[in-house]
C-alpha positions as MATLAB code, in Angstrom:
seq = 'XXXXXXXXXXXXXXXXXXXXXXXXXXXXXXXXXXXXXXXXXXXXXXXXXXXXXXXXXXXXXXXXXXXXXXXXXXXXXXXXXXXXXXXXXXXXXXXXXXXXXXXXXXXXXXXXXXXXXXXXXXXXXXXXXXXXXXXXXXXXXXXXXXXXXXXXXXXXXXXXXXXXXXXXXXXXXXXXXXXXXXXXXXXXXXXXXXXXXXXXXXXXXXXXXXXXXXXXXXXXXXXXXXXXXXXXX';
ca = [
      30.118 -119.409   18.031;
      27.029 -117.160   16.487;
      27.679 -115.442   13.449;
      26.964 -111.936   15.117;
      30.804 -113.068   17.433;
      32.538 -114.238   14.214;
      31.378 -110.620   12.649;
      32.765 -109.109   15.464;
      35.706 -110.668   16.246;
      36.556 -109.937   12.379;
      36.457 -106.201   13.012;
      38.038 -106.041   15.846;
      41.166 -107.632   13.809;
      40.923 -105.412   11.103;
      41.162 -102.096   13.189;
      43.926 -103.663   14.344;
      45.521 -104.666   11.389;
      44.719 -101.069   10.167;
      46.472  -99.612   13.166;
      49.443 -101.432   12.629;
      49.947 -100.307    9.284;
      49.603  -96.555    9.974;
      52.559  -97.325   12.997;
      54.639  -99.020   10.102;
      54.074  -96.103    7.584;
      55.479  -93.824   10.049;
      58.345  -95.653   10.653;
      58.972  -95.978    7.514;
      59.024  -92.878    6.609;
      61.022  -92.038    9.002;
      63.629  -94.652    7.967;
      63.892  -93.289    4.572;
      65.657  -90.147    5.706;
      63.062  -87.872    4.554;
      62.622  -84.697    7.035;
      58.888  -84.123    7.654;
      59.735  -80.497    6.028;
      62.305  -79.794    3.537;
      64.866  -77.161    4.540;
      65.031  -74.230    2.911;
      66.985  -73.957   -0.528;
      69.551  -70.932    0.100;
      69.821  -67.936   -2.074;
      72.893  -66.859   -4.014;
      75.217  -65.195   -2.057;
      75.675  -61.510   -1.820;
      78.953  -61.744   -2.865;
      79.336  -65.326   -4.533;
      78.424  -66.402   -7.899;
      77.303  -65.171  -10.449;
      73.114  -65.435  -11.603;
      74.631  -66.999  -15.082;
      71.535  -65.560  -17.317;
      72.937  -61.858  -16.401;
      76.127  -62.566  -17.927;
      74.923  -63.097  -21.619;
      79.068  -63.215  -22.750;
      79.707  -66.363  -20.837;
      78.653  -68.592  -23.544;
      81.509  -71.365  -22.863;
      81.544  -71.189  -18.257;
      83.233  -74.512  -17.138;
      80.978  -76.484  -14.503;
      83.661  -78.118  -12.596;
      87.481  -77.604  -11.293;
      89.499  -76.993  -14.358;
      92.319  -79.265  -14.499;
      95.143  -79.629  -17.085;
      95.772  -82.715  -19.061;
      98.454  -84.681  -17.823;
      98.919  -82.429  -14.749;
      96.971  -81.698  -11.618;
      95.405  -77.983  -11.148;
      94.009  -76.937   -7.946;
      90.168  -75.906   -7.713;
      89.465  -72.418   -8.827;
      89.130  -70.246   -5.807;
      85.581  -68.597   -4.339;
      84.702  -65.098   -4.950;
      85.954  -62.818   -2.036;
      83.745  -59.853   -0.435;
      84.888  -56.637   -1.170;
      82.909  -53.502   -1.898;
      78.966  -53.758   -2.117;
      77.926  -55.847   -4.575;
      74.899  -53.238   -5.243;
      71.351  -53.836   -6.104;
      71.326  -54.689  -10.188;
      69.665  -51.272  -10.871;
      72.409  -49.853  -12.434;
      73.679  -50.054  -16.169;
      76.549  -51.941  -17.098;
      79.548  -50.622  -17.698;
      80.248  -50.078  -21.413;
      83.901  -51.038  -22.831;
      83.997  -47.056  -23.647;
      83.136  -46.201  -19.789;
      86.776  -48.900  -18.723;
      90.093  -49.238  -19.277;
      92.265  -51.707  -18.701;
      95.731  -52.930  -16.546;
      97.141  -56.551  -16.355;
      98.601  -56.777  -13.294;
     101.736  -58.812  -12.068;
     101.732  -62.645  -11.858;
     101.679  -63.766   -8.520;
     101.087  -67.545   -7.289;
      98.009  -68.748   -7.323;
      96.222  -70.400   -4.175;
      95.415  -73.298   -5.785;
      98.485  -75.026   -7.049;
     101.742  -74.547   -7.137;
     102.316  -74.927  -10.783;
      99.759  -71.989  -11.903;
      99.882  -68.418  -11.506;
      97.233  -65.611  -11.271;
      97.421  -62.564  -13.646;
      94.780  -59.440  -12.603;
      92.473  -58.179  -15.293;
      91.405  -55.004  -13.938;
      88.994  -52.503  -15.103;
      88.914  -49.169  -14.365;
      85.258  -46.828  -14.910;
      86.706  -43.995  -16.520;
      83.099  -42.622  -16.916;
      81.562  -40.074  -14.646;
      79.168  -42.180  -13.749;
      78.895  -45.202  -11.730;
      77.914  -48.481  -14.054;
      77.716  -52.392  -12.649;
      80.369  -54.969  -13.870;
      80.003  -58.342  -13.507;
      79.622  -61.760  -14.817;
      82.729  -63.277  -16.885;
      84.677  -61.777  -19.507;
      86.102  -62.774  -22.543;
      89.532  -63.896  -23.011;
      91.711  -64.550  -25.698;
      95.587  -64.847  -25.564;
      96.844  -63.404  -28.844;
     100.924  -64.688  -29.577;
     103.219  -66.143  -31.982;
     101.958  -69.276  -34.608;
     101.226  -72.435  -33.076;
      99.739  -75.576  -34.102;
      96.942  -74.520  -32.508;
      96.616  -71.183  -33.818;
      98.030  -68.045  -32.869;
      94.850  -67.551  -30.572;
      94.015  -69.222  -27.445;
      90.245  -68.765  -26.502;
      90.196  -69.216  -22.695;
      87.395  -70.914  -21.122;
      85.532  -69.101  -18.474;
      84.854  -70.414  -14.991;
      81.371  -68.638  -13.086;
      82.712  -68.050   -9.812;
      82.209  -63.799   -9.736;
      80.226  -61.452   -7.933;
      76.654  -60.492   -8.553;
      75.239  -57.413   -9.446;
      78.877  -54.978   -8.636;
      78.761  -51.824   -8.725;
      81.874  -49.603   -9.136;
      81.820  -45.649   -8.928;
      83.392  -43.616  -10.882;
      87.617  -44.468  -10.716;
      86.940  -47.193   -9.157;
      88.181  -50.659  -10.404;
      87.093  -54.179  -10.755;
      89.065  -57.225  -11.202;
      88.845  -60.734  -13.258;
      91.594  -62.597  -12.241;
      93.283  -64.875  -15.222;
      94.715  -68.197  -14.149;
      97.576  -69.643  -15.903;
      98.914  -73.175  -16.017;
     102.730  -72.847  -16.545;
     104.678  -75.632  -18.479;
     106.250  -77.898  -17.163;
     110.025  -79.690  -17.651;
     109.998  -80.530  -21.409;
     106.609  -79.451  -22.249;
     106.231  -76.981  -25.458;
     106.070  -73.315  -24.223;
     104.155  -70.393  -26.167;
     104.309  -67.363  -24.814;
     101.349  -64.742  -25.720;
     101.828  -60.936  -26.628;
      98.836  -59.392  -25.786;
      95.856  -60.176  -23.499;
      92.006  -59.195  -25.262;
      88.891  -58.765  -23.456;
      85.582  -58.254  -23.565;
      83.438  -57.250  -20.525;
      80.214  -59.244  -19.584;
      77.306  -57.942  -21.787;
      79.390  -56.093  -24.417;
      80.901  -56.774  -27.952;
      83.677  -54.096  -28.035;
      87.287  -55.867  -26.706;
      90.088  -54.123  -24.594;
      93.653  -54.924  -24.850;
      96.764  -54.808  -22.717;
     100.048  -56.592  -23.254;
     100.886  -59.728  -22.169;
     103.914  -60.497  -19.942;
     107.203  -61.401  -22.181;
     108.454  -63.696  -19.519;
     105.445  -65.751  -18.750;
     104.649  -68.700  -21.290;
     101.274  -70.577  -21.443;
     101.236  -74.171  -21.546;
      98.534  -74.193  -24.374;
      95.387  -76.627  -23.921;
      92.857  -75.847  -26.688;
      91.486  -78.976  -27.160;
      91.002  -79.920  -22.728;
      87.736  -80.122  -21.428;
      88.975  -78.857  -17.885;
      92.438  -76.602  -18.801;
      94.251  -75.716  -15.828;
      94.769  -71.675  -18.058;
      91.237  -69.893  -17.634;
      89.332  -66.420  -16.823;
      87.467  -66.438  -13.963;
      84.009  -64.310  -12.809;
      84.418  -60.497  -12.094;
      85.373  -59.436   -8.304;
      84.664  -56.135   -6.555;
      88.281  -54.746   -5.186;
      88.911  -54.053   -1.660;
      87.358  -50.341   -1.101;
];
């Protein structure tokens, strides 16, 4: 065979080598699970959390399900649509422009063994202001081992960007893990608050006949404030 066949023959198999290699990159890649474009990321929802940097209070949010020790705690529940959420442009409300109402205990939706207490705010200003993010929370009662304070941890699960007219209200609902059977019981006196992006507290008192099953040191507590809703209009 002349060398000018050999040369030939030579190419010929590397195209086809080459060929073959492009056919297995593609499959490949298309093995590995990887779309050819990546979908979308989706924005936050109108009325779902909250854009944490805008809610400069919530130093302490918890990441995950808050769950008591040595008990089970449902999962927080998701922020619910009410009024429109608005467009960010207006102020937030100052702790002069609100007052405040705790609101009967009623069961929660996520277990059985917590209840939900309403935190609402109400814009006494003329004016309408934007309230949202999570508050502060402290439960202020007797002495304790722990302190007569407990500091409740805050779970990010608001609106973004409410607005609320003048009278109007807004609502941060406080979930509480009750004792159970044989567990030590503490029951607070008075509820204080400070709304998302201010330093001045609100109080309101606490219900006498609904003890705390106190947590300080848990990671996940199954007792904590969650994010700012808008109330039904």
């Amino acid at each position: 065979m002349s060398h000018r066949s050999i040369r030939t023959n030579v190419t010929r198999v590397a195209k086809v080598v080459a060929a073959c290699a492009g056919v297995l990159a593609v499959v490949a890649c298309n093995n590995s699970g990887t779309p050819s474009a990546a979908p979308q990321s989706s924005a936050s929802a109108g009325g779902g959390g909250v854009e944490t940097s805008a809610a400069p209070t919530a130093t302490s949010a918890a990441t995950g399900a808050p769950v008591p020790q040595g008990g089970q705690a449902g999962t927080p529940k998701p922020s619910t649509a009410g009024k429109p959420v608005g467009s960010g442009n207006n102020p937030r409300c100052a702790t002069t422009d609100l007052s405040l109402v705790l609101g009967a205990p009623k069961p929660s939706p996520n277990s059985p063994t917590q209840l939900d207490v309403p935190l609402t705010y109400k814009n006494k200003s003329p004016r309408t202001c934007a309230l949202y993010g999570v508050p502060g929370a402290d439960l202020n009662g007797p002495a304790d081992p722990n302190g007569p304070v407990y500091h409740l941890t805050r779970v990010d699960n608001g609106v973004k960007y409410n607005d609320v007219p003048a009278g109007s209200t807004a609502t941060a609902t406080i979930t509480v893990l009750k004792p159970a059977a044989g567990e030590p019981t503490w029951t607070p006196t008075q509820v204080t608050t400070i709304p998302p992006g201010q330093t001045q507290a609100l109080t309101a008192n606490w219900p006498s006949d609904l003890p705390v099953l106190r947590q300080d040191a848990a990671t996940h507590p199954g007792t904590y404030v969650n994010g700012i809703l808008s109330d039904p209009a």
